[in-house]
C-alpha positions as CSV (number, residue, x, y, z in Angstrom):
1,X,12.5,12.8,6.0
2,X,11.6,15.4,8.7
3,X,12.8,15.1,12.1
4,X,9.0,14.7,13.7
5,X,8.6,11.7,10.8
6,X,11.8,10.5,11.8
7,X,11.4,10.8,15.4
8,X,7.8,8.9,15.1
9,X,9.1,6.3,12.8
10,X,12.4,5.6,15.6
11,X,11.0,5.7,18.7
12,X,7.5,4.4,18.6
13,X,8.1,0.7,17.3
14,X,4.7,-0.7,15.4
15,X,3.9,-3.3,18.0
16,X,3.2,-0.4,20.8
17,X,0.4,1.6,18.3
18,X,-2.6,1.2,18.4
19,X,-4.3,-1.5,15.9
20,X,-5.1,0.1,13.0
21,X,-6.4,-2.8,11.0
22,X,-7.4,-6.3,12.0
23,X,-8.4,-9.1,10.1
24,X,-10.1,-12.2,11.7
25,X,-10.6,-15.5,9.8
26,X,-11.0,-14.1,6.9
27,X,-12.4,-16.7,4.0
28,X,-13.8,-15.9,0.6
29,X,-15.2,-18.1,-1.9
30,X,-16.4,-17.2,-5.6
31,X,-19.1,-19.2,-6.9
32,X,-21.7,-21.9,-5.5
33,X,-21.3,-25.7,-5.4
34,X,-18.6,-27.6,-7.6
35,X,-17.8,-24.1,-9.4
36,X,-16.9,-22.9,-6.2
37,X,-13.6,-21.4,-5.9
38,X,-11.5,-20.7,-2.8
39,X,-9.3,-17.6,-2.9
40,X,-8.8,-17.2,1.0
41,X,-8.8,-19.1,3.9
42,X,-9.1,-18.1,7.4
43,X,-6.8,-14.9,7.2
44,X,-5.8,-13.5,10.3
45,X,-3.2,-10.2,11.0
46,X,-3.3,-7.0,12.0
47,X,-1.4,-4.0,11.6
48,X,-0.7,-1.2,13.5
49,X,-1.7,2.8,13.4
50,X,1.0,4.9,10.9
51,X,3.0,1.5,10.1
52,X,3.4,0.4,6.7
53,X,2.2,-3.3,6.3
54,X,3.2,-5.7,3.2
55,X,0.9,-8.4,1.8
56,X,3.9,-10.8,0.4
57,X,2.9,-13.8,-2.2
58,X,3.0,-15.4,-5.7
59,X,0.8,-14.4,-8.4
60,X,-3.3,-15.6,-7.7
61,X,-3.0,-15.7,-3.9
62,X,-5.7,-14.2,-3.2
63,X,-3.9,-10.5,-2.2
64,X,-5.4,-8.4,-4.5
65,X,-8.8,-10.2,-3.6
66,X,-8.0,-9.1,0.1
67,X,-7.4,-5.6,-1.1
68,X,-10.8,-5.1,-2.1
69,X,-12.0,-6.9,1.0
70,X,-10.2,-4.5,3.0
71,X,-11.1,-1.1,1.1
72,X,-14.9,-2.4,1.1
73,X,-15.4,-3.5,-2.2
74,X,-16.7,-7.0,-1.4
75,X,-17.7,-8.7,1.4
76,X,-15.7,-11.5,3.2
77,X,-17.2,-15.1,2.4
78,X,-16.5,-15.3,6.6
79,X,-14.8,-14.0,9.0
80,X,-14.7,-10.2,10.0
81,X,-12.2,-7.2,9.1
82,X,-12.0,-4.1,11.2
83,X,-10.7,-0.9,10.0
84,X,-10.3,1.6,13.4
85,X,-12.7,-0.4,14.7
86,X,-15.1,0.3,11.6
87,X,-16.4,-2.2,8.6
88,X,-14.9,-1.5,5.8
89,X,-17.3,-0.1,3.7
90,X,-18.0,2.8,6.2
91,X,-14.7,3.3,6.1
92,X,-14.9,3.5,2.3
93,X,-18.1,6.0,2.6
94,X,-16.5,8.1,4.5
95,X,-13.0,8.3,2.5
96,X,-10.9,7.2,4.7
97,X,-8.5,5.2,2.3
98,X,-6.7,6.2,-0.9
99,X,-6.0,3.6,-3.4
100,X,-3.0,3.2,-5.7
101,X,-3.7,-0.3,-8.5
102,X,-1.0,-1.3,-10.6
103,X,-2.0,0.1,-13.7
104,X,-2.5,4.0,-13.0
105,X,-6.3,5.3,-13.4
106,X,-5.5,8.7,-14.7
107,X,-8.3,10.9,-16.6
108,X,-6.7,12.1,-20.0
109,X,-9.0,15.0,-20.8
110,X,-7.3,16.7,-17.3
111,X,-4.0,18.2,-16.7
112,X,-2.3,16.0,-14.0
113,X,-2.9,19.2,-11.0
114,X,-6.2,19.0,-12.5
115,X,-6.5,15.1,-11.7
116,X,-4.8,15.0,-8.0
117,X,-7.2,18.1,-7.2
118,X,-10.5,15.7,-8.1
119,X,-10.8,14.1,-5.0
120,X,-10.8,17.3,-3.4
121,X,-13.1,19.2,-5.8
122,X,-15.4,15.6,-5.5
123,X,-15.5,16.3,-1.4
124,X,-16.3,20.4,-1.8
125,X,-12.8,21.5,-0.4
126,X,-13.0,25.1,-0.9
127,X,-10.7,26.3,-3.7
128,X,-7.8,27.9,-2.2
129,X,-7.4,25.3,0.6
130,X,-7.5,22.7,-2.5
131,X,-5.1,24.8,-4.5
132,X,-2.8,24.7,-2.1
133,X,-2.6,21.1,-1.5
134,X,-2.5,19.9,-4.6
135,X,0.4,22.1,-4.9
136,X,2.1,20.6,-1.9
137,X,1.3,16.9,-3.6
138,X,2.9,17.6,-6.6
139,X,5.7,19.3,-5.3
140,X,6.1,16.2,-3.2
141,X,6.0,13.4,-5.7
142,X,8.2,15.9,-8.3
143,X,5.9,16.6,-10.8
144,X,5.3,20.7,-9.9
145,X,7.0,21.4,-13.3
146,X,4.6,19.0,-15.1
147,X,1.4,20.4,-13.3
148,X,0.1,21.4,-16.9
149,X,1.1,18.3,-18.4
150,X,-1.6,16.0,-19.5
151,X,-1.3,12.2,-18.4
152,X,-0.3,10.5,-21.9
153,X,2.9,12.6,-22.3
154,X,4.6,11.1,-19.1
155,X,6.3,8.6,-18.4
156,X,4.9,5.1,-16.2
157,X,6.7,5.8,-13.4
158,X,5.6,9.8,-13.4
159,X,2.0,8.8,-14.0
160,X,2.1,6.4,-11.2
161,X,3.4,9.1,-8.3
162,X,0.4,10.9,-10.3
163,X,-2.1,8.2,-8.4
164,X,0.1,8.4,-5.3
165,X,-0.2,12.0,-5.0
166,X,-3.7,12.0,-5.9
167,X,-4.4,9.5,-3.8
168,X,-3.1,11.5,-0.3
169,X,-4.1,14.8,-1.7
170,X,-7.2,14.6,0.9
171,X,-4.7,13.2,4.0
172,X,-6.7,9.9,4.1
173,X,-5.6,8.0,7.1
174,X,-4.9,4.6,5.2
175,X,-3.6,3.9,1.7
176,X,-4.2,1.2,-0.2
177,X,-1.7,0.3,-2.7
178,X,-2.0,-2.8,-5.2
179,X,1.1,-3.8,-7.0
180,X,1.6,-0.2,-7.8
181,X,5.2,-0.8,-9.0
182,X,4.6,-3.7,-10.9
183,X,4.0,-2.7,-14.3
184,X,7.2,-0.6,-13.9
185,X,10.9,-1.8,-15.2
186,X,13.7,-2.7,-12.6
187,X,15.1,0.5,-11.9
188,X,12.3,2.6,-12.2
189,X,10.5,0.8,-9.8
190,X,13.5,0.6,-7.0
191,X,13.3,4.6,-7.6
192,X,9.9,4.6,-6.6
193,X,10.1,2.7,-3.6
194,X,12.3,4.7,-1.9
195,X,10.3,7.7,-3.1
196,X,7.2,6.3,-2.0
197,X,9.0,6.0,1.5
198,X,9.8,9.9,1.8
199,X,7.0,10.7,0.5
200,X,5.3,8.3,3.6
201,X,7.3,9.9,5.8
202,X,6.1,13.2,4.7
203,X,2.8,12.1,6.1
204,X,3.2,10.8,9.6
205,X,0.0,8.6,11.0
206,X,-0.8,7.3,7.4
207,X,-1.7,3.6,7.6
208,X,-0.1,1.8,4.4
209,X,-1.2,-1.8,3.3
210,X,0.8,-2.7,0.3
211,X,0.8,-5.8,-2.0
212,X,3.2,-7.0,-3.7
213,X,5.4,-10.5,-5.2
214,X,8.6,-9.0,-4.5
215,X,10.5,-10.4,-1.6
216,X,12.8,-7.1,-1.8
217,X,10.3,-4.9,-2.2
218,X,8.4,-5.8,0.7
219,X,11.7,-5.8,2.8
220,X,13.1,-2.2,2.1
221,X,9.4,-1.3,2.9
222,X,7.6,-2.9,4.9
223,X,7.4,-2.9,9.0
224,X,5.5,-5.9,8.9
225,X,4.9,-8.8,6.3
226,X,2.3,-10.9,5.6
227,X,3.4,-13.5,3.6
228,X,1.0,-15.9,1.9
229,X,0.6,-19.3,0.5
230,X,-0.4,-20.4,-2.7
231,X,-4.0,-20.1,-3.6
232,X,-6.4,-20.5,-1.5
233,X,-4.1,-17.6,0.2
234,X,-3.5,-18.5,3.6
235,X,-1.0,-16.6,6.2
236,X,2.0,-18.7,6.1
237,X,3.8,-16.1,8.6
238,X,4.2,-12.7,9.8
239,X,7.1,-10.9,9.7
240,X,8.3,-7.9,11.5
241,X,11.5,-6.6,9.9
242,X,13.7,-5.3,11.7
243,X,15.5,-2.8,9.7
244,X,16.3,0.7,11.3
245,X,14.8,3.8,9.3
246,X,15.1,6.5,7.0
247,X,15.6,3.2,4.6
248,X,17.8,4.6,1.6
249,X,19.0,2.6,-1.5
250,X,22.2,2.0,0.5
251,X,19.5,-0.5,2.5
252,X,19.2,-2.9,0.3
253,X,23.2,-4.1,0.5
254,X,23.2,-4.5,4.4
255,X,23.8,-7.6,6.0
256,X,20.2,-7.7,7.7
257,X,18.2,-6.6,4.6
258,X,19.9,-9.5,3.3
259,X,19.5,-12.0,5.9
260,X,15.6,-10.6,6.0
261,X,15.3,-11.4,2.6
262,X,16.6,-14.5,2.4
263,X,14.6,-15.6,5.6
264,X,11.5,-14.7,3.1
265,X,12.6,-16.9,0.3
266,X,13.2,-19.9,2.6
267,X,9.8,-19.9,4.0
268,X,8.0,-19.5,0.5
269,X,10.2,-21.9,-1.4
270,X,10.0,-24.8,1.2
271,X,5.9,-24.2,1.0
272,X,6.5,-25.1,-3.0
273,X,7.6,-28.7,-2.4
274,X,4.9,-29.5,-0.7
């Protein structure tokens, strides 16, 4: 981590940034009269500029539903969701997020530099400005030595910090990241996560909204929590977490990244009697 990342991460706590996201009451529904299916009900959190947020809760909660509410690929059934202040499809018009889904959405026919560079080549970056950030991606995520490599000879975990790189390849101000990690196998995936937090870090100001199921995960991540009920997903709590960063794999055996975690599974566990 550089010392400017470090220094922004340490001494501006996420509570005094600016609001960077905020969802209001946020319902959706699927379907019309007795069909009708909640998925959300009255959501409410925010998040604040250059903090990394996790969405925390079991599978069919509604969090990758909210995903695509957020990134402004459905509307909300009520309620409101502001983005700096902008809906969310603007947002989306204008690329303003990238998005990271579980299952890596790599094109075969291209050579992964020639995949991170097609958001670039898509906006009309000029060549040389593109060229050079797509090598500064791939040196990044680890992959400069595979730049010529096409995306069915590597391996999950490579192809995913394929999508990550691609996705921040234009600098977009929020990234979107659903489940990324969980297709992945135990210790690839912890390798990632603390991968995906220098390469963060590398990027000071970038707004990340992550889902996930993993109480850990979400922990050696996250600044903040959101952690959901069972469907229809509502916000059982938020949680800041109070763990001091750079975060390293040496995080995970400390007493409060313990402590944090088991707070977590109290709260979700004691919902599941109910």
């Amino acid at each position: 981590m550089s010392e400017a990342a470090m220094a922004h991460h340490e001494h501006v706590s996420a509570s005094e940034r600016p609001r960077a996201l905020v969802v209001s009451g946020v319902s959706k529904t699927f379907g019309r009269g007795g069909s009708a299916v909640t998925a959300l009900e009255d959501v409410s959190f925010d998040v604040a500029r250059g903090s990394f947020v996790s969405v925390l809760g079991p599978s069919g909660c509604g969090k990758s539903t909210l995903m695509r509410l957020i990134a402004g690929l459905q509307p909300a059934s009520a309620g409101a969701i502001e983005v700096a202040g902008r809906p969310p499809e603007e947002m989306r018009r204008d690329r303003e997020f990238g998005i990271v889904f579980q299952q890596p959405i790599l094109f075969d026919w291209r050579t992964v530099e020639q995949n991170v560079a097609l958001p670039l080549q898509v906006m009309g970056r000029p060549k040389e400005e593109a060229r050079a950030r797509v090598d500064h991606m791939l040196d990044l995520v680890g992959l400069s030595e595979f730049r010529r490599h096409r995306p069915w000879q590597l391996s999950g975990g490579m192809q995913q910090r394929v999508s990550i790189a691609r996705a921040l390849t234009f600098a977009p101000p929020f990234l979107l990241m659903d489940e990324p990690f969980g297709a992945l196998d135990m210790m690839t995936r912890e390798r990632m996560q603390t991968e995906l937090l220098a390469i963060w870090a590398d990027n000071p100001g970038t707004t990340v909204v992550f889902i996930t199921h993993s109480i850990s995960e979400a922990v050696l991540l996250s600044d903040r929590i959101v952690v959901m009920s069972a469907r229809p997903g509502r916000v059982l709590r938020v949680i800041d977490v109070d763990l001091p960063r750079p975060r390293t794999d040496e995080t995970r055996d400390t007493k409060r990244f313990v402590d944090a975690e088991a707070e977590i599974r109290q709260l979700i566990f004691s919902q599941e009697g109910r």
